[in-house]
Residue, then its C-alpha position, 0 to 999 in steps of 0.5 A: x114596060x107595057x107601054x115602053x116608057x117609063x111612068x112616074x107615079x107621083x103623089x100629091x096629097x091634100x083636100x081628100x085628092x082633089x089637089x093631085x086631080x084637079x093638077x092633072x085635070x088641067x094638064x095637057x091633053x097628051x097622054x103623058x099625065x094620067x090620074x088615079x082615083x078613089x072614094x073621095x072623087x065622087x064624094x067631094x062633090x058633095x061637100x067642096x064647092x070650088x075643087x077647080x074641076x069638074x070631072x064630067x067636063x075636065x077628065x076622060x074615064x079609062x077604068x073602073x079598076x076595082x071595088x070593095x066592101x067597107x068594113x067596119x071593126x072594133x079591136x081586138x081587145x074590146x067585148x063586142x062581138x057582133x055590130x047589133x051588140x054595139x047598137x045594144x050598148x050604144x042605147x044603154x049609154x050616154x049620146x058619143x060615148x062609143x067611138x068611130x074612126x073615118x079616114x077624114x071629114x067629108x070622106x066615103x066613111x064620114x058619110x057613111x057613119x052619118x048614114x047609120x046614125x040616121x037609120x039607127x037614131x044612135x050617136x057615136x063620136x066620130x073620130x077623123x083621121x087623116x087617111x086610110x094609113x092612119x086610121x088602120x094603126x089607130x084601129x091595130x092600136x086600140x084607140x078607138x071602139x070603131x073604125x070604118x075603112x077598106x083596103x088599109x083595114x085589111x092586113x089588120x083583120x087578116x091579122x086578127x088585131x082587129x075585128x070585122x063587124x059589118x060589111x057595107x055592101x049589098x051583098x057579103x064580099x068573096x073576101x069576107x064571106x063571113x061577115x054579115x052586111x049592113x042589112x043583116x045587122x038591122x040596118x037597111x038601105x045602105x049599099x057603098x063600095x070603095x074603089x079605085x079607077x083611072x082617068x085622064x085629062x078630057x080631049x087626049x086622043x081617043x086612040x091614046x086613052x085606047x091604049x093605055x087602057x089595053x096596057x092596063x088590063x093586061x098588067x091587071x090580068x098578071x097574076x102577082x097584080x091580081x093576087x095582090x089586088x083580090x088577096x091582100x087588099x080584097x078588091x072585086x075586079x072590075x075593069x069596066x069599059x070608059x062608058x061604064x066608069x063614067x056613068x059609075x062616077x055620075x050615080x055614085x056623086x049623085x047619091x053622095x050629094x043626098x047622103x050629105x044634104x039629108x044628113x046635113x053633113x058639112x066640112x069646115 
């Protein structure tokens, strides 16, 4: 309604979103075909060497929209109350004998959980799924002791069919407020948000992607987007200027591309 036309929102899954953005990194520079995109933009780099795309050279950022806090859970039903309990129990037992769910191979999660067992020196069995979706209703049905994820994990702790452990940023989110980070639970070093932000095809008009920005911001600011973005998905609003988002993609893919090769993470 803002930019008086009408906008089909069409979802292209596969290889962790590098399908859907390469498509639109190779369509028209005209204002018609935008992308929207997550964790897996600055991590894919490191882990897929031929995605048909190169995001500083094919796309032009319009927004970092929004950021949070990986959570890491365990169901409800299971014993342990605090992630330093789980460390505990993972050195009485046997190497990946606790479980922890990610939203995939090569994902933000995956990297993430590498990250810990390096600091930690701890093995769990990991445990891919295939997306957020999916991996929330494995975590809500107590099938696994772990579950690293964002947004899709968050109606599940609100509902207390899962319980939080840990927080992956630098410092405790407003939303979860009383779940200790990373650093806190003795694991330090580890700073990693999820987060969304947009991008179109490189060479679209500066004036197109100026105002499809200023249409963005607008919508973002309404209340009923902003309850649902910061209340039911627990995002930090950010919408930072095309510069800042750029500049965000570079670092985040250069420390994912360490993570990967320190760790020795691959995908097959």
């Amino acid at each position: 309604a803002e930019l008086g036309v009408p906008v089909v929102v069409e979802n292209r899954p596969g290889a962790g979103g590098t399908m859907g953005t390469a498509s639109v990194a190779r369509s028209a520079p005209d204002g018609q075909t935008f992308v929207l995109v997550f964790d897996s933009h600055v991590t894919n780099p490191a882990l897929m060497s031929n995605r048909g795309f190169d995001s500083a050279r094919d796309l032009a950022p319009i927004s970092l929209i929004g950021t949070t806090a990986v959570l890491i859970v365990t169901p409800a039903p299971r014993r342990w109350q605090s992630l330093p309990q789980v460390f505990e129990a993972a050195r009485q037992e046997e190497p990946e004998a606790i479980s922890c769910a990610s939203n995939g191979n090569g994902t933000m999660t995956h990297l993430l959980l590498a990250q810990i067992q390096s600091i930690t020196g701890l093995r769990f069995l990991h445990v891919p799924y295939g997306g957020g979706g999916p991996l929330a209703t494995a975590a809500a049905g107590n099938q696994t002791d772990l579950a690293m994820g964002a947004a899709a994990l968050s109606g599940h702790v609100a509902s207390g069919l899962v319980r939080p452990l840990a927080q992956t940023g630098a410092t405790r989110s407003g939303k979860y407020p009383q779940v200790p980070t990373l650093a806190e639970c003795g694991v330090p070093g580890i700073d990693a948000v999820s987060f969304t932000g947009i991008l179109a095809p490189a060479a679209t008009p500066e004036p197109i992607l100026r105002r499809f920005r200023e249409a963005l911001v607008g919508v973002l600011a309404s209340p009923t987007v902003q309850s649902r973005m910061t209340g039911a998905l627990g995002f930090d609003m950010v919408m930072s200027s095309p510069e800042d988002f750029g500049r965000f993609i570079e670092s985040q893919t250069a420390t994912w591309q360490r993570v990967a090769r320190e760790n020795n993470v691959r995908i097959e």
